[in-house]
FISE-251374 format. One record per residue (C-alpha): residue number from 1; x, y, z; residue in three letters. Coordinates in nm, 4 decimals. Layout:
N
{NUM; {X; Y; Z}; 'ALA'}
...
This chain:
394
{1; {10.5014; 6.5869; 15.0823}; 'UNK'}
{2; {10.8095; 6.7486; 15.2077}; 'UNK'}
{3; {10.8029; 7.1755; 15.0996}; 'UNK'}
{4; {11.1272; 7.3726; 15.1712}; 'UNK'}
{5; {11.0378; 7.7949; 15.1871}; 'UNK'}
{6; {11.3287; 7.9999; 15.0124}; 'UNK'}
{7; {11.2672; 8.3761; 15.1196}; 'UNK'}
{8; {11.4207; 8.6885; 14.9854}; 'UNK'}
{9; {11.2291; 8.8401; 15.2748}; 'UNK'}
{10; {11.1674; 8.7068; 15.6168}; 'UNK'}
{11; {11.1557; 8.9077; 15.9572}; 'UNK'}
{12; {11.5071; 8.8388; 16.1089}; 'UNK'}
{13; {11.6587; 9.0327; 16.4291}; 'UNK'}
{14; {11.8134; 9.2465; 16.2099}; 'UNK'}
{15; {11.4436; 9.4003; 16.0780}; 'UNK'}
{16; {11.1860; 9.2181; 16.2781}; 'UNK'}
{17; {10.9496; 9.3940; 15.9999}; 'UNK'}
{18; {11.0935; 9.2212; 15.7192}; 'UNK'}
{19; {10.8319; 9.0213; 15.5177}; 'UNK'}
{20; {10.6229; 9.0016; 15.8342}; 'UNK'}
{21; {10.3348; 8.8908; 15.5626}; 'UNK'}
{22; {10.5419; 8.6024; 15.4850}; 'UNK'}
{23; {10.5807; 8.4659; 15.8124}; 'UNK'}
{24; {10.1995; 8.4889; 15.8843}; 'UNK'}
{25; {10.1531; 8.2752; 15.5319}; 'UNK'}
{26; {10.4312; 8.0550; 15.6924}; 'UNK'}
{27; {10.2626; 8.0397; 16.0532}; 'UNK'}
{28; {9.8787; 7.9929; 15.8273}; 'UNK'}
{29; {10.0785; 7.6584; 15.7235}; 'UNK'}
{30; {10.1991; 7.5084; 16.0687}; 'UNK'}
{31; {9.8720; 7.4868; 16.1671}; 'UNK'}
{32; {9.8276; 7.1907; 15.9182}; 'UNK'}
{33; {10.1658; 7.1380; 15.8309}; 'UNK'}
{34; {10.5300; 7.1354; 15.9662}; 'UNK'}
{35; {10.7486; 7.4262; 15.7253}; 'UNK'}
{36; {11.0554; 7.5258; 15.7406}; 'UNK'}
{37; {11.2003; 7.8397; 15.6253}; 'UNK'}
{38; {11.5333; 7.9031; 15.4740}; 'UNK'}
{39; {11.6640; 8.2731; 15.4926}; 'UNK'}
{40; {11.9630; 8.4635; 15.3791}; 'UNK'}
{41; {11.9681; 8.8246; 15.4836}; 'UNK'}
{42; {12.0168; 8.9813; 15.1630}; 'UNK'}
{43; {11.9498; 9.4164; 15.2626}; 'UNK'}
{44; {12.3069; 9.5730; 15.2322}; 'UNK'}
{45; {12.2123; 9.8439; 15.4707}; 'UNK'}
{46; {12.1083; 9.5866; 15.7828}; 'UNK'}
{47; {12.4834; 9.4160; 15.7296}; 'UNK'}
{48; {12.7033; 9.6500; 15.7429}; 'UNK'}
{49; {12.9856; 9.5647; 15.9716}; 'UNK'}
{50; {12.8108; 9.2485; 16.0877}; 'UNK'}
{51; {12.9522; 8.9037; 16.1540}; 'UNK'}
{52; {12.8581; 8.5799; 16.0345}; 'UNK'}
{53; {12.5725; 8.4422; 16.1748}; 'UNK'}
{54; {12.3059; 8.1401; 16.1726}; 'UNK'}
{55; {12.0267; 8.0964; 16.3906}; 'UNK'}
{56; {11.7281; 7.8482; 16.4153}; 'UNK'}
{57; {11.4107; 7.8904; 16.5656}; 'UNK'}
{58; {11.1455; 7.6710; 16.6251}; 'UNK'}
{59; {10.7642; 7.7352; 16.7027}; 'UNK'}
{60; {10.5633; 7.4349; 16.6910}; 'UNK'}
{61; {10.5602; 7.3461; 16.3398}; 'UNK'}
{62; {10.7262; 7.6062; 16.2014}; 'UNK'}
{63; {11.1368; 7.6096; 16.1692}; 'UNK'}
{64; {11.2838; 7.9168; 16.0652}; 'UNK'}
{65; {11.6638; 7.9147; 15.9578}; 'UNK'}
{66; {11.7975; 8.2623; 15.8914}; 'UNK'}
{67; {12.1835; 8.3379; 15.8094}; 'UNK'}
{68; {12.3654; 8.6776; 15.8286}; 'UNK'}
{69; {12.6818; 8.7016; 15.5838}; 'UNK'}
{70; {12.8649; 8.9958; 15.6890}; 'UNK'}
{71; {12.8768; 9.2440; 15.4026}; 'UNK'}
{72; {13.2629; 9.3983; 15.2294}; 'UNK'}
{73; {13.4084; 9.7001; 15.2705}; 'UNK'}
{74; {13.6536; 9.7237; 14.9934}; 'UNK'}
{75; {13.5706; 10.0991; 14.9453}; 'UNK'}
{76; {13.4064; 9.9960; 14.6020}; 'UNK'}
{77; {13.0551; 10.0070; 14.5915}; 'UNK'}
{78; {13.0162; 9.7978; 14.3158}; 'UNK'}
{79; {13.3101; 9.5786; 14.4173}; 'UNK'}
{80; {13.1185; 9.5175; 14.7353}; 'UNK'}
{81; {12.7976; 9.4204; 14.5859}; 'UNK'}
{82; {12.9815; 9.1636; 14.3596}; 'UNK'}
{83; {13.1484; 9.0092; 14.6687}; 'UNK'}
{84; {12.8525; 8.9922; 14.8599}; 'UNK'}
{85; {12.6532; 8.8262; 14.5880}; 'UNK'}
{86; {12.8876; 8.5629; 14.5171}; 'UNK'}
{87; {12.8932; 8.4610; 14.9139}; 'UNK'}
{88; {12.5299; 8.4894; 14.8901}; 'UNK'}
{89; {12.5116; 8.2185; 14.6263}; 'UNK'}
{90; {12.7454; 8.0005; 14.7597}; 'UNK'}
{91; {12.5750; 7.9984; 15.1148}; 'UNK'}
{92; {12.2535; 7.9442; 15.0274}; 'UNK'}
{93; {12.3478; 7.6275; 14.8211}; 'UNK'}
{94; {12.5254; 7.4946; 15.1206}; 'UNK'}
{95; {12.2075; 7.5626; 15.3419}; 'UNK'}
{96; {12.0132; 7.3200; 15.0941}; 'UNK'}
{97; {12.2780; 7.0721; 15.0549}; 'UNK'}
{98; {12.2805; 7.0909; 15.3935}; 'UNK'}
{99; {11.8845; 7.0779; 15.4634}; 'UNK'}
{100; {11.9111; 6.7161; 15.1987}; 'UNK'}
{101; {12.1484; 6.5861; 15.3907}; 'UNK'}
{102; {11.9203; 6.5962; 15.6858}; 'UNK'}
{103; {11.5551; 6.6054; 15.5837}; 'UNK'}
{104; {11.6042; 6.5028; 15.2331}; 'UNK'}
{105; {11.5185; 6.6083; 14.9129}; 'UNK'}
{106; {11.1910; 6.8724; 14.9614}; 'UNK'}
{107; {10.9189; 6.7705; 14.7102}; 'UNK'}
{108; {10.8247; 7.1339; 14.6251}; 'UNK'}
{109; {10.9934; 7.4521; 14.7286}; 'UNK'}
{110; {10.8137; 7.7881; 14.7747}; 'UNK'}
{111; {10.9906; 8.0846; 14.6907}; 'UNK'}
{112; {10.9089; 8.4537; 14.8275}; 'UNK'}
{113; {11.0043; 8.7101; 14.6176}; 'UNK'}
{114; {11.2308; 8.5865; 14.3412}; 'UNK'}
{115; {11.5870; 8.7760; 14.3975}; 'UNK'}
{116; {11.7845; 8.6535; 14.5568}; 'UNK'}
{117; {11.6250; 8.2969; 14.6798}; 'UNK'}
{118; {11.4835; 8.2103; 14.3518}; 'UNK'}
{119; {11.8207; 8.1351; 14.2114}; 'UNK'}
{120; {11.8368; 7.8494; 14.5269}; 'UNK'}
{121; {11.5261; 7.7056; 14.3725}; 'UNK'}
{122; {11.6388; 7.7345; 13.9957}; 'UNK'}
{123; {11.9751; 7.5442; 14.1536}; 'UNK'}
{124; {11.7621; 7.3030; 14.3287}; 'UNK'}
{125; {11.5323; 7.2260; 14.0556}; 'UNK'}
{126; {11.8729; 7.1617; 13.8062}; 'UNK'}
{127; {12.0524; 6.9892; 13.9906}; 'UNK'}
{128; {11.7798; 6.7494; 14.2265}; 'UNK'}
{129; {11.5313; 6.7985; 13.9788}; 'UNK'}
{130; {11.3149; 6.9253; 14.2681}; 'UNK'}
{131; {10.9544; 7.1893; 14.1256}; 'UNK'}
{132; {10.9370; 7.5079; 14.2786}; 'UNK'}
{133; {10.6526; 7.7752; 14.2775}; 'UNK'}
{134; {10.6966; 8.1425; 14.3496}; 'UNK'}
{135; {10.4642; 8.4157; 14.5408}; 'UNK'}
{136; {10.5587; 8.7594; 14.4872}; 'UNK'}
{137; {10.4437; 9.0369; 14.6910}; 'UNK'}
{138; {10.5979; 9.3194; 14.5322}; 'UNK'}
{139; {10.4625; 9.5800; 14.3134}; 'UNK'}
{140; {10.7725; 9.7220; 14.1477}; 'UNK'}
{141; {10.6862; 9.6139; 13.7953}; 'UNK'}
{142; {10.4911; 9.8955; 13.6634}; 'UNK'}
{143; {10.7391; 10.1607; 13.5071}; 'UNK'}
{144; {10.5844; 10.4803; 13.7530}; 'UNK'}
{145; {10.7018; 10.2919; 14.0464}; 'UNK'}
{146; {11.0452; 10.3734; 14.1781}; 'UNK'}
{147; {11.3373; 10.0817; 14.1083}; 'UNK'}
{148; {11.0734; 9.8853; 13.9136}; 'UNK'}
{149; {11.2042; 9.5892; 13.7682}; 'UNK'}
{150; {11.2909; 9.7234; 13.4317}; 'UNK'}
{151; {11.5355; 9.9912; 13.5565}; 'UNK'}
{152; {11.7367; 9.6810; 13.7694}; 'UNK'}
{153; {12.0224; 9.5506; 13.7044}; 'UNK'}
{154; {12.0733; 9.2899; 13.4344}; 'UNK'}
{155; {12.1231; 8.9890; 13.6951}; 'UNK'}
{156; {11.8138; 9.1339; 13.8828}; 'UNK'}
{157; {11.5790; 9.1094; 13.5882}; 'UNK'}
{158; {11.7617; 8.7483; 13.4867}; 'UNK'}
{159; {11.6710; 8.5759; 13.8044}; 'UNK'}
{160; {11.3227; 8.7067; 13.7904}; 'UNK'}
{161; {11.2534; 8.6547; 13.4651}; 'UNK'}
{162; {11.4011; 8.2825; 13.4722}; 'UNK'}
{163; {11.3077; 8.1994; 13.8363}; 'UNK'}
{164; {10.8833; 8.3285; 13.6805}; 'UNK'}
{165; {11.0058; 8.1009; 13.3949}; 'UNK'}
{166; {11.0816; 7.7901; 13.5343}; 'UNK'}
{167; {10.8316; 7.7782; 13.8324}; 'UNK'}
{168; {10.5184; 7.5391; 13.8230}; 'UNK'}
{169; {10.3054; 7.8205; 13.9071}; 'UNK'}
{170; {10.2952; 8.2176; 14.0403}; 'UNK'}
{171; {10.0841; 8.2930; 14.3376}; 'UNK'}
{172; {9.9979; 8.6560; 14.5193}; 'UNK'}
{173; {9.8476; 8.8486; 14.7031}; 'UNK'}
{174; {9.6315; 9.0125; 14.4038}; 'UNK'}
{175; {9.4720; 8.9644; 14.0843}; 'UNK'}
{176; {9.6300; 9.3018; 14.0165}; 'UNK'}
{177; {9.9572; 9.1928; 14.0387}; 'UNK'}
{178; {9.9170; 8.8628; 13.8940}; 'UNK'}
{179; {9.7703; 9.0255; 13.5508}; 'UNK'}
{180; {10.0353; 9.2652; 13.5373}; 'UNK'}
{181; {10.2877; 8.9605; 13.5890}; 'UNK'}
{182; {10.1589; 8.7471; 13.3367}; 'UNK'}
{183; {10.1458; 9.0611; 13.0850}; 'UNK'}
{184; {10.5633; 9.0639; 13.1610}; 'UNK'}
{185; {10.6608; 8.6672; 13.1832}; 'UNK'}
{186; {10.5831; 8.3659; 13.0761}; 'UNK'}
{187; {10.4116; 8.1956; 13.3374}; 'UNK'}
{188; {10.2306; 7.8293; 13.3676}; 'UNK'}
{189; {9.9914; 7.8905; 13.6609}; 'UNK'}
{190; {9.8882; 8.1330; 13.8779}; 'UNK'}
{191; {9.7001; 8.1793; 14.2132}; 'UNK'}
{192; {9.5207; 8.4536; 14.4318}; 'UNK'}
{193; {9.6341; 8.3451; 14.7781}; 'UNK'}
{194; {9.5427; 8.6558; 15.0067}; 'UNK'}
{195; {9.7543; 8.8394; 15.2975}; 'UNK'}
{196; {9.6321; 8.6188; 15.5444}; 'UNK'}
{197; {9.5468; 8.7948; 15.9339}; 'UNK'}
{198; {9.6033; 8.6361; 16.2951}; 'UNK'}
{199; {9.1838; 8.6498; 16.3978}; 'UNK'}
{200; {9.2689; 8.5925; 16.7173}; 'UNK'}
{201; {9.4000; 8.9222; 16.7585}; 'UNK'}
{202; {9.2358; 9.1009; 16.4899}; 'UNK'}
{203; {8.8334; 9.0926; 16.5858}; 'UNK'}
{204; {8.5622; 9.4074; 16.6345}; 'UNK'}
{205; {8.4845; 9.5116; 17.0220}; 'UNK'}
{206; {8.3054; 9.7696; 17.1398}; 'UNK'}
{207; {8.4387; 10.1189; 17.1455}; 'UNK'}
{208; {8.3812; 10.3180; 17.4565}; 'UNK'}
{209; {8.4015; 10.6280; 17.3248}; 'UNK'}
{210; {8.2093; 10.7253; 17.0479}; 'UNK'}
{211; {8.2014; 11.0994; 17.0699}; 'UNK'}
{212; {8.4614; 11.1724; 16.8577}; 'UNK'}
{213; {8.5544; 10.9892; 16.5608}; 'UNK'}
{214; {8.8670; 10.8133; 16.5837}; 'UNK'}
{215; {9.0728; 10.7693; 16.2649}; 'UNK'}
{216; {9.3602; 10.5714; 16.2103}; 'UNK'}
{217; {9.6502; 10.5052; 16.0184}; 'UNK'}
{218; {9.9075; 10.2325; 16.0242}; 'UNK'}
{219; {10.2360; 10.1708; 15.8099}; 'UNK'}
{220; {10.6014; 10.2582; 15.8659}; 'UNK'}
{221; {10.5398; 10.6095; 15.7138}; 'UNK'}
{222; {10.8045; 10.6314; 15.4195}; 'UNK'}
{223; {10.7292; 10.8122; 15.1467}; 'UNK'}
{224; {10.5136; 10.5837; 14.9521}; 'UNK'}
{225; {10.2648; 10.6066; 15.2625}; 'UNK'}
{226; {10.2135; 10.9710; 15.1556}; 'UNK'}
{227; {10.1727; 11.1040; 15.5153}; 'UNK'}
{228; {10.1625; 11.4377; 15.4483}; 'UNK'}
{229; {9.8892; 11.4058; 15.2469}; 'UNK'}
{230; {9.6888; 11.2417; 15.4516}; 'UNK'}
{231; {9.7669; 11.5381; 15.7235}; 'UNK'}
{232; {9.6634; 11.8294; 15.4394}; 'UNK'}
{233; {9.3204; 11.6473; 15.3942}; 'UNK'}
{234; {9.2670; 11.6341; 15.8180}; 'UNK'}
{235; {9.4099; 12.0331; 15.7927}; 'UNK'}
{236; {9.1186; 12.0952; 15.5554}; 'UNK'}
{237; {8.8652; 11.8838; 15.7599}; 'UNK'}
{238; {9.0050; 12.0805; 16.0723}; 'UNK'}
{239; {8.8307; 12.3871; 15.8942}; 'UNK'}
{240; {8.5112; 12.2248; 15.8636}; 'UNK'}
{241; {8.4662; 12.0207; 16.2118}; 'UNK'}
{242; {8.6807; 11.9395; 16.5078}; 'UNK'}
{243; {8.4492; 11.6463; 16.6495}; 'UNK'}
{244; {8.7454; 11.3968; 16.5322}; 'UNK'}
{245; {9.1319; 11.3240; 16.6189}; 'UNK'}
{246; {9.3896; 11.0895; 16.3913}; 'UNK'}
{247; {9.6113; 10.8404; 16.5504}; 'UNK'}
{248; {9.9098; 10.7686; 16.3220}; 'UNK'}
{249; {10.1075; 10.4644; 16.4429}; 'UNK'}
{250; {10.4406; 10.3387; 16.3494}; 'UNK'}
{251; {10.8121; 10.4922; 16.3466}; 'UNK'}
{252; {10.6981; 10.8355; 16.2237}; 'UNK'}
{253; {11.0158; 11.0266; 16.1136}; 'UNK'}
{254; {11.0851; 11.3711; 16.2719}; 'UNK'}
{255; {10.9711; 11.5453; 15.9599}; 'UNK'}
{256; {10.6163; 11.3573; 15.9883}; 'UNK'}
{257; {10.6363; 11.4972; 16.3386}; 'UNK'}
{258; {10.7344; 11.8817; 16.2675}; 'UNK'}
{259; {10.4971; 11.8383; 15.9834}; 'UNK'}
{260; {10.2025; 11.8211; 16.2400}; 'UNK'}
{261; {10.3624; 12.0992; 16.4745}; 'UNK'}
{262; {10.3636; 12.3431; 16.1758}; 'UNK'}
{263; {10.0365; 12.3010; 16.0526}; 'UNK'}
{264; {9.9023; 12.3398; 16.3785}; 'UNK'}
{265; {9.7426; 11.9685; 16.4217}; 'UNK'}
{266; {9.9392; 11.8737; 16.7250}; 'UNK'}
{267; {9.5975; 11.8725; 16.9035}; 'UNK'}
{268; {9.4109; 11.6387; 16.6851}; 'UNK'}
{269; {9.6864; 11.4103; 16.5705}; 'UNK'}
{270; {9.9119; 11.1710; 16.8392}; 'UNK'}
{271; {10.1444; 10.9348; 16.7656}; 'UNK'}
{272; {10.2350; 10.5749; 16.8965}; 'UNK'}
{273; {10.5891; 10.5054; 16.8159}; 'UNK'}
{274; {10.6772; 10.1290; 16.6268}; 'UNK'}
{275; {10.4011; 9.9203; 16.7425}; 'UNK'}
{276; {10.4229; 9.5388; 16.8048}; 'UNK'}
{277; {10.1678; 9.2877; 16.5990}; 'UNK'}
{278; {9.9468; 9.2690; 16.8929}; 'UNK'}
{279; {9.9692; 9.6335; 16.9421}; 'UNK'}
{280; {9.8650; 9.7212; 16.5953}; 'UNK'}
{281; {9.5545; 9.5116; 16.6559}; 'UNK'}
{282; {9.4485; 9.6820; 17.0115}; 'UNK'}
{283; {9.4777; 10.0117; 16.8425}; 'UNK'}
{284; {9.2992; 9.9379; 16.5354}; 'UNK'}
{285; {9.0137; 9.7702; 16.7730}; 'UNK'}
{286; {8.9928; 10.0767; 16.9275}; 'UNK'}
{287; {8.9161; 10.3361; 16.6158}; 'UNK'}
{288; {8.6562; 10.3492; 16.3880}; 'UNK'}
{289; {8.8145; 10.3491; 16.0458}; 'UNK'}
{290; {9.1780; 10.3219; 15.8947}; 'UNK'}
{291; {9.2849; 10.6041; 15.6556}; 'UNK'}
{292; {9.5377; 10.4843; 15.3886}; 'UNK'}
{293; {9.6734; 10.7425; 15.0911}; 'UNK'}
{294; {9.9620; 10.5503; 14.9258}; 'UNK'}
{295; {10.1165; 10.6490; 14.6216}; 'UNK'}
{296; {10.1347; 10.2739; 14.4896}; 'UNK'}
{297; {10.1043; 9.9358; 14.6672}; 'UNK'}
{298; {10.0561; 9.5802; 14.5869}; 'UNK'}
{299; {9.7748; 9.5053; 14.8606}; 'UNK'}
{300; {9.9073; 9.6206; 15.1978}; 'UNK'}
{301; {9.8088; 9.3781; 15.5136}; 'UNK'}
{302; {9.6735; 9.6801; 15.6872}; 'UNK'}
{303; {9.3745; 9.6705; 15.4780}; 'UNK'}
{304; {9.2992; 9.3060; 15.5457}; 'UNK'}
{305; {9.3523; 9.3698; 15.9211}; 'UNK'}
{306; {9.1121; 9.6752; 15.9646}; 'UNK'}
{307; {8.8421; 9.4721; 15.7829}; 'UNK'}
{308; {8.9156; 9.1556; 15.9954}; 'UNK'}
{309; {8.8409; 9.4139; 16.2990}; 'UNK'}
{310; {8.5783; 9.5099; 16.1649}; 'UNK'}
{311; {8.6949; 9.8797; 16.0983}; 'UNK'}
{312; {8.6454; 10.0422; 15.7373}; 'UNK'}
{313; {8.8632; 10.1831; 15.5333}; 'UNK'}
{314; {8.9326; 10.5292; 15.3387}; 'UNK'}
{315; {9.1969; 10.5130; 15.1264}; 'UNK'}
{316; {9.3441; 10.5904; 14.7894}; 'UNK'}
{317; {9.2372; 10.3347; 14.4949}; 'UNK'}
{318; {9.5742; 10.1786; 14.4141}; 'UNK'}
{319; {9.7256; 9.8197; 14.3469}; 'UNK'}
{320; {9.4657; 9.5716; 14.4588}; 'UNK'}
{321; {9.2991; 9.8134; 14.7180}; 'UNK'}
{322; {8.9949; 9.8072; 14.5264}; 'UNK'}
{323; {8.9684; 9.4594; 14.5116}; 'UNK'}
{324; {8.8726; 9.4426; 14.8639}; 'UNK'}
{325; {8.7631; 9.7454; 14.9612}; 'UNK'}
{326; {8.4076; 9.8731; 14.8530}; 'UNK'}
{327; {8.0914; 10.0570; 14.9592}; 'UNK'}
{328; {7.9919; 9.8223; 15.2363}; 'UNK'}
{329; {8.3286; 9.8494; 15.3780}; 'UNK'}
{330; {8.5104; 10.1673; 15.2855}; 'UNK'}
{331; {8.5613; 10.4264; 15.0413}; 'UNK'}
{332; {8.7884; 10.4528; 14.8008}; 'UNK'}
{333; {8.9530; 10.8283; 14.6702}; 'UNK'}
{334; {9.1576; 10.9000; 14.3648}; 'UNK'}
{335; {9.5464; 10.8657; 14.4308}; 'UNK'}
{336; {9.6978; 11.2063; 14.5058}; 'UNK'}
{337; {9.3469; 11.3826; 14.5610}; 'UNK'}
{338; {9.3699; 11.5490; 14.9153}; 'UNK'}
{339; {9.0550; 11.7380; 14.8564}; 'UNK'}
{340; {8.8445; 11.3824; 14.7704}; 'UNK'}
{341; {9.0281; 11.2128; 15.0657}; 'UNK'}
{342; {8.8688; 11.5498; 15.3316}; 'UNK'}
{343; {8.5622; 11.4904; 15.1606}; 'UNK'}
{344; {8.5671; 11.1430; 15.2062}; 'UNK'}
{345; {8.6989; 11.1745; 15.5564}; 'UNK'}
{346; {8.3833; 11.3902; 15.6397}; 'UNK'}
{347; {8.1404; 11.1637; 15.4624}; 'UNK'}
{348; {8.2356; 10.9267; 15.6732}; 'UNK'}
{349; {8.1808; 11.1197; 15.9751}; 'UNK'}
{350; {7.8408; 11.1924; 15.8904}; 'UNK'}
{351; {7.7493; 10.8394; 15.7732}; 'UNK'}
{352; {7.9532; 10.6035; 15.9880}; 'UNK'}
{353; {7.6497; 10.4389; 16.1483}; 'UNK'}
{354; {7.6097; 10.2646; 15.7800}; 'UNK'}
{355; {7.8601; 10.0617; 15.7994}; 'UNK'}
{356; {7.8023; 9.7463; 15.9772}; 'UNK'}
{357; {8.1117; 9.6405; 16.2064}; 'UNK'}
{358; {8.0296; 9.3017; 16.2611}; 'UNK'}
{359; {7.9298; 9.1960; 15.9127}; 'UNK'}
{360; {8.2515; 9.3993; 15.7877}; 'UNK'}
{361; {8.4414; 9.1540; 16.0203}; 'UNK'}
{362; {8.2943; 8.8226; 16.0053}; 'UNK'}
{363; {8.2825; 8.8544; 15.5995}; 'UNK'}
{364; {8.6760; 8.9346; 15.6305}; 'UNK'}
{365; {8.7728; 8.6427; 15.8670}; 'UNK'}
{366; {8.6450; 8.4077; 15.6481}; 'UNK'}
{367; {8.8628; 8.4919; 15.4079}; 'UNK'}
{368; {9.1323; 8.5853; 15.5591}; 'UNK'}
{369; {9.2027; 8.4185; 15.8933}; 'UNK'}
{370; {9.4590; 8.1830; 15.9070}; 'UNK'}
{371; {9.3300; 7.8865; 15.9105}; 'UNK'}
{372; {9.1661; 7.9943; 15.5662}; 'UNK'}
{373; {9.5148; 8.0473; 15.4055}; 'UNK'}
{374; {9.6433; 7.7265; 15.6174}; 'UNK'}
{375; {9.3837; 7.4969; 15.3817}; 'UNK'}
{376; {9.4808; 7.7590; 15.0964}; 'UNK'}
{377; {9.8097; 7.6746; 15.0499}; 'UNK'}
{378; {9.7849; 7.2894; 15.1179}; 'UNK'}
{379; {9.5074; 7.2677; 14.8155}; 'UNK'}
{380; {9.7638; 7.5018; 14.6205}; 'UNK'}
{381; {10.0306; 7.2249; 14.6627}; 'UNK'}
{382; {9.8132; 6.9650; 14.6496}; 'UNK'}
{383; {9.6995; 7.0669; 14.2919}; 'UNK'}
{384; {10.0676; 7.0809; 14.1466}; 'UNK'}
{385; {10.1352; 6.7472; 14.2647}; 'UNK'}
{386; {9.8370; 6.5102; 14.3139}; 'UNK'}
{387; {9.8090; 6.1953; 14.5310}; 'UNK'}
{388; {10.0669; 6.3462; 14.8218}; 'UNK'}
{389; {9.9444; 6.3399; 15.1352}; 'UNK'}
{390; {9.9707; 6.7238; 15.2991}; 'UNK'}
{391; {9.9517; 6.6476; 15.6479}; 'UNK'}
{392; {10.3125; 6.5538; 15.6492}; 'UNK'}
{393; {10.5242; 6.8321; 15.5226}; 'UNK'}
{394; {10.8061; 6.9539; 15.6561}; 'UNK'}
């Protein structure tokens, strides 16, 4: 069985962060099959005065091909966006012709996130007569999230809606999401296939210093991430207690920064900068529970990498959150609530001893270590189309 990966996102050298979470469900894969990726830079704001560019890279059995179109600048926005699109399109269907010509026609292809790389399956499947199925990670389809699907453009919600359509079957990362999509489309299949975690670099040790409770929080700190509520609920623990300090890591902007200065927290709260992969996991092996207050999410990979460390979690009950957080592993707060989130924060404090670090991690690895998703996604295909052999994609 040959599968081809279309990606709307993928981490490029443009945004290394891109779809990270798709390239660990593409590097859970190469360890039991080769994949190769297919990626068109599609974010208006990364190409700006770029050039044209393709670039392969290979690691082991994973081949990543990602393109950058260089983006117009007619002075129209709208003009621009037309342009671009159209040498989207036509790009992307001469990277497939171009991937036939030398590996073939692909058996299946996998799309990630259906605009724009789902119209390169929908082209595919027309025209080679080749299946595709679709993950989506997104959670932009209920109508309180910002630039949810309805309010998109009518080629936006075409693709989607035909690309959900026309695939074999739906996968992601929560039942949450998949219930909500299958209230909106008309879908054949669907599949839970979790945010999958590199457990060799996510695992519990031993703190050293256990004085003072360490809490931490990880994301890239936009809005969403609700920041500065999480820092009002640590102002109104600060009142209470002092036995405790918050490490917020990622590219904090300078009003996340002036935010802690002003409130008088710039003794309790540092900050790390953008952290690497590996980085992410050394601090988060080295606090004793992740604090996470979004507005909305889907399931962020945080969550599965705390637990995978063996770290609980506090954070607000959104998206899929609750589906793996619970009372052995966390605690969950009401979205919004700063006063539930310092009363949770100083539960926790008092009660930390009850939550069993090792269990918390070995119960998360097996579920969400790669090698788990690896088998995951070869029974996925294998189920759509019986009697091929998995160990020889490509």
């Amino acid at each position: 069985m040959k599968v081809l990966w279309l990606c709307s996102w993928y981490p490029n050298e443009l945004d290394p962060f891109d779809g990270d979470f798709v390239e660990r469900h593409a590097k859970a894969l190469s360890l039991y099959a080769e994949v190769y990726v297919i990626h068109v830079v599609q974010n208006h704001e990364w190409l700006q005065g770029k050039e044209y560019k393709e670039q392969v890279l290979e690691n082991g059995n994973l081949q990543v091909q990602t393109v950058i179109l260089p983006f117009p600048d007619t002075g129209l926005s709208i003009w621009n966006k037309l342009i671009f699109n159209n040498r989207y399109q036509k790009n992307l269907k001469e990277q497939l012709r171009r991937y036939i010509r030398n590996h073939g026609k692909p058996d299946l292809v996998h799309v990630h996130v259906p605009v724009k790389a789902g119209a390169g399956a929908l082209w595919l499947k027309k025209n080679f007569n080749v299946p595709f199925v679709v993950t989506e990670h997104t959670s932009a389809y209920f109508e309180d999230i910002p630039f949810h699907y309805a309010s998109r453009n009518i080629y936006f919600r075409y693709v989607t809606r035909k690309t959900f359509k026309e695939a074999l079957a739906v996968s992601s990362v929560s039942d949450w999401l998949l219930k909500r999509l299958k209230e909106l489309f008309q879908l054949q299949q669907t599949r839970l296939i979790r945010n999958t975690v590199d457990t060799s670099l996510f695992y519990p040790v031993q703190r050293s210093n256990t004085d003072v409770t360490r809490f931490l929080h990880v994301s890239m700190m936009v809005p969403l991430k609700n920041v500065t509520g999480i820092l009002q609920a640590f102002l109104q623990l600060q009142q209470k207690r002092t036995d405790w300090e918050l490490v917020l890591a990622g590219p904090a902007p300078e009003e996340i920064r002036q935010h802690v200065q002003v409130s008088g927290l710039q003794n309790k709260v540092s900050f790390t900068g953008a952290l690497s992969y590996a980085e992410v996991a050394l601090q988060m092996q080295q606090a004793d529970a992740l604090v996470h207050f979004s507005k909305y999410e889907n399931l962020p990979c945080v969550i599965n990498e705390a637990l995978c460390c063996g770290m609980p979690v506090i954070s607000s009950d959104v998206g899929g959150i609750s589906e793996l957080v619970n009372e052995s592993n966390g605690i969950l707060v009401k979205e919004g609530d700063c006063n539930s989130l310092a009363a949770a924060l100083d539960f926790f404090m008092d009660n930390r001893h009850t939550f069993h670090n090792e269990s918390i991690a070995a119960a998360a690895q097996q579920q969400y270590g790669f090698h788990v998703t690896g088998r995951e996604l070869i029974r996925f295909y294998e189920s759509l189309l019986p009697g091929t052999n998995p160990s020889v994609l490509q």
